[in-house]
Steps between C-alpha positions, in 0.01 A plus 500: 500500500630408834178458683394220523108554553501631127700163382302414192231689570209584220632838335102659560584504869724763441257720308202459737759597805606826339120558384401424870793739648376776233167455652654541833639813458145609344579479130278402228660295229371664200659337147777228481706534183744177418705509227695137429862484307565187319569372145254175588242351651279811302212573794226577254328152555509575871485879578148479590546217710769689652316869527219298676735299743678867598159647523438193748777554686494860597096539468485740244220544203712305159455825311763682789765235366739523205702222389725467209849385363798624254832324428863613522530418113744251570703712731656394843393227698142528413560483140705206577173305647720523839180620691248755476426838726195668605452880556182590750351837543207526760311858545451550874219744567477637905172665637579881532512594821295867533822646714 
């Protein structure tokens, strides 16, 4: 939050410069699991928009991407409507080396 070059920057930025330092380090980004807490907006009108978009973003096939969403039942700040919170998973798979 204090520097400045990522001052409003678009939130996929992020994402495609951990996918591209995975890559660097000769990983293989392998399935993406999201999971979304929050009482509203529900995501079913947009999770495939949003599976395709994270799909985009770290050039993976759709079918390596999970995305879905629970609520808090009405507990905490969540349940208030205060915000949501997203949980991501990626499976990282590394060549094997034949040491």
């Amino acid at each position: 939050p204090k520097d400045d070059r990522w001052k409003n920057a678009d939130s996929s930025l992020f994402l495609q410069d951990a996918a591209r330092r995975v890559r660097e380090q000769g990983g293989r980004l392998s399935h993406v699991d999201v999971t979304i807490l929050g009482e509203r907006p529900k995501i079913a009108p947009y999770r495939t928009q949003m599976i395709a978009k994270v799909s985009e973003i770290l050039g993976i096939e759709i079918s390596r991407v999970s995305v879905k969403a629970t609520t808090t039942e009405k507990l905490g700040f969540i349940g208030r409507e205060e915000g949501l919170v997203a949980y991501a998973v990626c499976l990282i798979e590394r060549p094997s080396s034949d040491n």
